[in-house]
Steps between C-alpha positions, in 0.01 A plus 500: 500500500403529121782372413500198695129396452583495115786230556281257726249533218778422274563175683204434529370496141844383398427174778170470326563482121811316605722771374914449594545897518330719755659770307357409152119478722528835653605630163256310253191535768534861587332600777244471794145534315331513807604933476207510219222504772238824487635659164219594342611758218573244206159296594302834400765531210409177397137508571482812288699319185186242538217706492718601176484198339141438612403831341705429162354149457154598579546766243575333207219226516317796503588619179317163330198567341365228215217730417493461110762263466508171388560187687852448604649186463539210689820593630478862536167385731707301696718728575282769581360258806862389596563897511184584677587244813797627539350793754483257723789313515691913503323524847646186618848594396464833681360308833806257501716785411374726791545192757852444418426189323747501273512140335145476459430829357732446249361152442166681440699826265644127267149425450371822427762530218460178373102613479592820325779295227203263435286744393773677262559135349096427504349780354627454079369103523153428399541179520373368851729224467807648466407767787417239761845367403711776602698452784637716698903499406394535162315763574753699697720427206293711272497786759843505550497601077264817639694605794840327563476621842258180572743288493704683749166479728383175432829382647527710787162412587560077433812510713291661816255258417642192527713578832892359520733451795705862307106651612563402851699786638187753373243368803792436755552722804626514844278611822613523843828288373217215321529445150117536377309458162399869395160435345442822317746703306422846499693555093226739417764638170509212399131396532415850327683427245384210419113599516624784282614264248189268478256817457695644250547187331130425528424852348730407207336178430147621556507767254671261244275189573178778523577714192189502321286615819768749602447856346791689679845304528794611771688206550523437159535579163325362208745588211669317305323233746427481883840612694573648856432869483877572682316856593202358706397696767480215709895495511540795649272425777672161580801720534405777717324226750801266460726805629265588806521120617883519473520797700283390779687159498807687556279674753403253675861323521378201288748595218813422787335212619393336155910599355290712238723812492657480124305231426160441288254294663427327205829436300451608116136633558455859410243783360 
């Protein structure tokens, strides 16, 4: 029975995307996503990673204290406030996230790392003119010279932003022998790992952009100038939660489902 509900959903997508092989379908779509109904074990993974991230961000704008210190520049004040919103617009990541809303959440992750790469390009400037001229790809640009993994990100997350017809096959699924749109995507690996990425990188850039109100570094080191600490603690944190989600995906049969056995839910990303 399996067997045979997997090839009318083969034909079927393959009728809808106007595919010639029912063979290539059944192969390139996988299979029936409506299995990934009341699996609860990599939601509390993921929901656990969060309150992670939450706790790490929080943290470090903590650490800040101007008591004694001079005034920071124009940029460096910038930045703090581009930093400082950023709680926010975490929390609405992790909402989309923990609906299933896959697109927009990672719509909402591009801005929060565009926020984060305009306040590592802001914070040198004094200049008010030249920091209400930075622009976002410039901006990324200069990040990319911190962390070379932003570029990796950037484009993963700009490709699930602006949707193609190669996205299509990610929200299609067959109920009761009807194609339907899935509207949530349960990838919580991948959406982990990308809220992993943004607090980390927000740590980075906070410390760096923050220096003279910071009194104890971790993400960073200060000589021979500000560079990623590769020994933060953070890391090994991002790991251990990374593994638990993995497991419980695996768990929960969203690994099979989601062709993730081998396979890194976000090509080139790592820890």
């Amino acid at each position: 029975m399996e067997g045979f509900r997997e090839d009318v959903r083969a034909a079927a997508i393959a009728s809808t995307l106007g595919l010639k092989s029912v063979d290539y379908a059944k192969k390139r779509y996988g299979k029936d996503n409506s299995q990934i109904r009341g699996r609860k074990k990599a939601l509390g993974a993921y929901l656990s990673a969060y309150q992670e991230t939450k706790k790490y961000v929080v943290g470090m704008m903590e650490k800040f204290n101007s008591e004694g210190c001079p005034d920071p520049s124009n940029g460096a004040y910038g930045a703090s406030l581009a930093l400082e919103r950023l709680l926010a617009s975490f929390f609405a990541v992790n909402i989309l996230y923990r609906l299933g809303n896959n697109y927009e959440g990672h719509a909402v992750a591009r801005l929060v790392l565009e926020q984060i790469a305009w306040a590592y390009a802001a914070y040198e400037h004094d200049d008010l003119d030249v920091v209400s001229k930075l622009g976002a790809t410039q901006a990324i640009s200069q990040l990319k010279s911190l962390d070379s993994r932003v570029g990796r990100m950037y484009g993963f997350l700009s490709k699930k932003t602006h949707i193609d017809y190669s996205s299509h096959f990610e929200f299609i699924t067959i109920e009761d022998e009807q194609v339907k749109v899935l509207h949530a995507q349960p990838r919580f690996d991948e959406y982990g790992r990308v809220l992993f990425f943004l607090a980390d990188m927000f740590g980075l850039v906070w410390e760096i952009t923050q220096a003279p109100y910071i009194k104890k570094f971790e993400a960073i080191t200060l000589r021979p100038g500000p560079k990623i600490n590769p020994k933060r603690p953070f890391v090994g944190i991002i790991r251990k939660h990374l593994s638990a989600i993995d497991r419980a995906m695996r768990s929960d049969g969203y690994s099979e489902i989601y062709g993730r056995e081998g396979k890194e839910p976000i090509p080139g990303l790592s820890f």
